[in-house]
N, C-alpha and C positions, 0 to 999 in steps of 0.2 A: 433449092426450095424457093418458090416464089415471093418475093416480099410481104408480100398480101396475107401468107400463109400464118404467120405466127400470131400478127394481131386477128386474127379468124380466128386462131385457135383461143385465142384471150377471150375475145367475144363471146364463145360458144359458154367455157368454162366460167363468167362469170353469171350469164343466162343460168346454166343449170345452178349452180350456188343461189341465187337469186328464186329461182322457183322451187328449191327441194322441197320447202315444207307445204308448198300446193299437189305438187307431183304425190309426197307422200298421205294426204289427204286423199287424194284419187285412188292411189292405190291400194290404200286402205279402205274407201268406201267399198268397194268392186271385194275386197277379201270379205267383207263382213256380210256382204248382201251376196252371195254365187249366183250365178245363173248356168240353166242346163245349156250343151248346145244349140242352137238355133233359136233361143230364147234369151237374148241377153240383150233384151230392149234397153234397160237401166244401164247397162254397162257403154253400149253404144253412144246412146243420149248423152251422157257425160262426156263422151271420151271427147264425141264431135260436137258436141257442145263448146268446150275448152278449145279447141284447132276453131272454131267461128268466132267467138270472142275475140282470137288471135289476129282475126284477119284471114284467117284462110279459106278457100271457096269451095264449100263441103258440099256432095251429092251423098244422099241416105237412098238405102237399099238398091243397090247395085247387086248386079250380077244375079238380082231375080233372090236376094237373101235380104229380108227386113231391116236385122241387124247388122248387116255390111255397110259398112261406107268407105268415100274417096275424099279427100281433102287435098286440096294443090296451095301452093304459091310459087310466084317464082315468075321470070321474062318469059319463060317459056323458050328460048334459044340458048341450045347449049345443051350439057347432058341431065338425064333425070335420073333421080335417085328413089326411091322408096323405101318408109320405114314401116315394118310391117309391126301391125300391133294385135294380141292375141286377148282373150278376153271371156271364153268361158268355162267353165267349172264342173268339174266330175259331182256327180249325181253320190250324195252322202258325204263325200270327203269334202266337196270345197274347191277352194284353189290348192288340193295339193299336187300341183304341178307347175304351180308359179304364175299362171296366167295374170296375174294380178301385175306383177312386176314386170311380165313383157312390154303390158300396156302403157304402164309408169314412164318406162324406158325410152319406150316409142314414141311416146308424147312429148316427154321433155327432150330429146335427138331432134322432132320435129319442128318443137317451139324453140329450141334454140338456135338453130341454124335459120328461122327465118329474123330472130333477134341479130344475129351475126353481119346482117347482112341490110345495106340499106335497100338491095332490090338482089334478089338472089340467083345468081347467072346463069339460070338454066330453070330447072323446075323440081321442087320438093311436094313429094307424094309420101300424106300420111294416110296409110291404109287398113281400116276395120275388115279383120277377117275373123268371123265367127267359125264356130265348129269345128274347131280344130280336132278334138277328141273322138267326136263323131261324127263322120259324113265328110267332111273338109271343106270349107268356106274356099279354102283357098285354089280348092281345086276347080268350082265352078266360077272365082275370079278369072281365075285362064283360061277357061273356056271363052267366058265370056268377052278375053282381050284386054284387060283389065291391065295388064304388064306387058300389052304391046306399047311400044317406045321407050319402056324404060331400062335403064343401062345397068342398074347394080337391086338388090333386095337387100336391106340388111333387118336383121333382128339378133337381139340372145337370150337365153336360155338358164335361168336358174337352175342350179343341180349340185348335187353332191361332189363334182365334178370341176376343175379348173383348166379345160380343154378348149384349145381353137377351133376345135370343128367339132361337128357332131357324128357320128357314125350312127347313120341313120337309115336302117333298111326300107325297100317295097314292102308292100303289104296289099295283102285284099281279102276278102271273106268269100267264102262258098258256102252256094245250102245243097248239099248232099240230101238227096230222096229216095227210098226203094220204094217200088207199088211191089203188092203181092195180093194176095186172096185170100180174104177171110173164109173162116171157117170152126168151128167147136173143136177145142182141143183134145175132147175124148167121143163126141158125138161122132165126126167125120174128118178125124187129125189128117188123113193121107190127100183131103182134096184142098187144107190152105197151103199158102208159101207163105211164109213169116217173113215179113218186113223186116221188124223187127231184128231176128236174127240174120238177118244179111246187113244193117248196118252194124250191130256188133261186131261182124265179122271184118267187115268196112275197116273201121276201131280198129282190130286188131292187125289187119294187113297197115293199114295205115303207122300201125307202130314201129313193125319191121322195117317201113320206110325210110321213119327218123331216122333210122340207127345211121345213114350209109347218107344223108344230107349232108351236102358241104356246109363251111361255117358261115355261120348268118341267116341259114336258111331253117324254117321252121315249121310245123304243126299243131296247132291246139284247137281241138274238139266238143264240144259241149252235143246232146243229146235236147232237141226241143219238140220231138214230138215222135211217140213210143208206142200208142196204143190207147185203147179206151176203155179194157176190161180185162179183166186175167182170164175169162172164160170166154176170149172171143183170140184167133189168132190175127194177129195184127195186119192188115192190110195195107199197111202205109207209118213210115215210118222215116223222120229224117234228122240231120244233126246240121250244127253251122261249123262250120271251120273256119279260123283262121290261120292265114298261109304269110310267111315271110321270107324273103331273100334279099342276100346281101347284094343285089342292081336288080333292076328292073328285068333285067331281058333274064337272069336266076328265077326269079318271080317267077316268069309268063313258063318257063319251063318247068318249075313246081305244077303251075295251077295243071300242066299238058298231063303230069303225071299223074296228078292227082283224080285228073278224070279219066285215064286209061284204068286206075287200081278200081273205081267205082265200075265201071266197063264189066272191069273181071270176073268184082263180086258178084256183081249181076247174073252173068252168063253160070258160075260155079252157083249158086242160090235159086235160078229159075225168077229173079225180080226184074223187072226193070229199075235203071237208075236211070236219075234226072238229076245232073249237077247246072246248077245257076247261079252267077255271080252277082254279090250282094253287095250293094255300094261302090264306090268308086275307087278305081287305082291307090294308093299313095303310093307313088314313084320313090325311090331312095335318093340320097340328099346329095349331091356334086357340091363339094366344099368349093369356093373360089380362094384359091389359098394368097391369091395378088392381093383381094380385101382382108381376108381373115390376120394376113399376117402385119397388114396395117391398124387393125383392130385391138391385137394384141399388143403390140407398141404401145397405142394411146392408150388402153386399159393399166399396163404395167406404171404407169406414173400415178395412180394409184395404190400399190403397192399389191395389185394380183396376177400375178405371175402365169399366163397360160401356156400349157405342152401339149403335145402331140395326144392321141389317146390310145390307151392301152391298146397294141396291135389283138386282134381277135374280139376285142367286147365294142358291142352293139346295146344299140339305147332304145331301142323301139323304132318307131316311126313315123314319121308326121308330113302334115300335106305341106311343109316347105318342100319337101323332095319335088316337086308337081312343079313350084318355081325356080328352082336351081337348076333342073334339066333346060330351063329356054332363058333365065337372065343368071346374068353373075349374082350367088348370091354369098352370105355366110349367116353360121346359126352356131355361134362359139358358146360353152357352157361355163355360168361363172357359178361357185359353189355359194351358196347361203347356209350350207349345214356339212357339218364333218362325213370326212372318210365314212365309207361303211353306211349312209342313208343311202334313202332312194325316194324319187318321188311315188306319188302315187297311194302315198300311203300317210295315215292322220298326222303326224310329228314332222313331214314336209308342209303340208296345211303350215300347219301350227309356226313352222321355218320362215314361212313365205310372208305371215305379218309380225315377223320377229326383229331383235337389232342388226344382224347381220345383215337380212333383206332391206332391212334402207340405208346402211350404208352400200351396197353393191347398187342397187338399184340406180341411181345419179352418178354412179361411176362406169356403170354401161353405155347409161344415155352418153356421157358425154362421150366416150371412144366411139358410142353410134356416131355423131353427129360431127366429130370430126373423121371419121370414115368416111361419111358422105361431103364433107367439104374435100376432102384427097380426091374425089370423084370428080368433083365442080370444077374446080380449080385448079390442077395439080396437070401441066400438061403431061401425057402419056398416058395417066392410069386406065381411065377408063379403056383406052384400045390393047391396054394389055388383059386386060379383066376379060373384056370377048376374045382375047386370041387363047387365054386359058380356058377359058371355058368351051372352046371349041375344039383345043388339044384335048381333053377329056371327054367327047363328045364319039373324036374319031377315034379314041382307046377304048369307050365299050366303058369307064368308069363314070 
């Protein structure tokens, strides 16, 4: 271990003690005010507000998103780290998904390590990604290049959960459409084709499907448009699906199936189908487990213990998947509420500006921000971090 290493780590950890009751201010402002996605001007503005105050040299709305922004410090020679920050709010619930506390986390990871440090030997990127829940910020950051140079992503994850990694599947959405032909259901029954009843039918081929899905992989259907009279047969008729598999390349071979079974129905019903994809990828999540299991070290001196996660259960999905498949990243889940919750639902809300939420919350940041000094300074990590995430790249996980 490098000399340098422990008084860094002193530094970092007396930064976060020092800042907890601003961090928890922040985090609490951003719980009590939600914003939808792509709407979280208020949350933004603070966030990169606090990283400019600091000294850091912020660009606002990147990547073509309002609410996005990049904040750097650092010599710029040497490796880069990012600490990604999350920040908007399910529509009725709130922050119940914790976004509030990613944010907290991200901030204080990223104002500590430039505290740590009288010039920081490489470069820290603190970065506003909205929309996580919907559409993914993060996924038009990378488009946009946004984590070309950078060497590591770190973030975590409030949850029910006290896991080093996240099991995080692909996802995408489809809008499944029949045409058919109107017509009077007793005037001239024999000259419509019912839309209608060919996505039902749809529905129910599609159930059969589930049955024989490997694990991780998924189905759920909603009906958004059905018809416009009970006295007229439906000419058009469509549903939205969402599709999940446990990698990416599981995915692209659901969505393959998914539009051969609409094919079918068509052909068997006389409709035509029209499948189109709705929004964007989210990739599944490649843990770097060279960061994750450094992360977990630094967090366990707080007294939270992360494991493995239950082999088979999957947590949803989210647009870090989109940056784990091209930088090393990790996305470990620390619990704010017992066994048996789950977010997503009012009593996570309610978790997320509760006492367990701010004690986790300054205990994340600081294992962030020495994860990313392991990064800076620590010779070897970083070239182990791209050689695993390249081993995982040519296994297809």
């Amino acid at each position: 271990m490098p000399d340098t290493l422990e008084p860094t780590y002193d530094r970092i950890g007396r930064s976060i003690t020092a800042r907890a009751d601003r961090l928890w201010e922040v985090s609490s402002l951003l719980h009590k005010d939600p914003e939808p996605p792509y709407e979280e001007y208020r949350a933004a503005a603070t966030l990169s507000g606090e990283l400019e105050d600091a000294g850091f040299r912020v660009e606002r709305g990147v990547a073509g998103l309002p609410t996005a922004f990049l904040a750097r410090t650092g010599t710029g020679d040497g490796p880069c780290v990012a600490l990604l920050m999350e920040y908007d709010a399910l529509p009725g619930l709130g922050h119940a998904c914790g976004h509030n506390l990613i944010a907290g986390a991200g901030l204080g990871a990223a104002l500590a390590l430039r505290d740590a440090f009288e010039e920081v030997p490489g470069t820290v990127l603190a970065v506003g990604t909205p929309a996580e829940e919907r559409g993914g910020g993060k996924v038009a950051e990378v488009a946009a290049g946004l984590f070309e140079g950078v060497d590591c992503a770190l973030m975590f994850h409030p949850g029910a959960q006290n896991w080093s990694w996240a099991p995080l599947t692909a996802q995408r959405q489809l809008r499944v459409a029949f045409h058919g032909r109107a017509a009077h259901p007793t005037g001239n029954p024999t000259e419509g084709i019912d839309a209608l009843a060919a996505l039902i039918q749809f529905f129910n081929t599609v159930s059969v499907l589930s049955r024989r899905l490997p694990s991780g992989s998924h189905i759920q259907g909603i009906v958004t448009r059905g018809g416009e009279a009970t006295n007229i047969v439906p000419e058009y008729a469509e549903g939205l699906f969402g599709l999940r598999g446990a990698t990416t390349a599981a995915l692209e071979n659901l969505v393959a199936e998914v539009g051969s079974t609409a094919r079918g129905v068509a052909l068997a019903t006389g409709t035509r189908a029209v499948v189109e994809r709705v929004g964007e990828t989210y990739e599944h999540f490649r843990d770097n487990d060279v960061l994750s299991r450094r992360f977990a070290r630094h967090i366990a001196r707080h007294g939270i213990e992360l494991t493995e996660p239950v082999a088979g259960v999957y947590l949803g999905s989210s647009d870090i998947g989109n940056v784990s498949t091209r930088v090393p990243a990790i996305h470990p889940f620390v619990a704010i509420m017992g066994a048996g919750g789950t977010d997503h639902t009012p009593e996570f809300a309610e978790a997320a500006g509760g006492p367990r939420a701010r004690e986790v919350m300054p205990a994340a940041a600081e294992a962030l921000a020495r994860t990313a000094a392991d990064v800076l300074i620590v010779p070897g990590v970083r070239e182990e971090a791209w050689a695993r995430l390249r081993e995982l790249a040519t296994a297809g996980l």
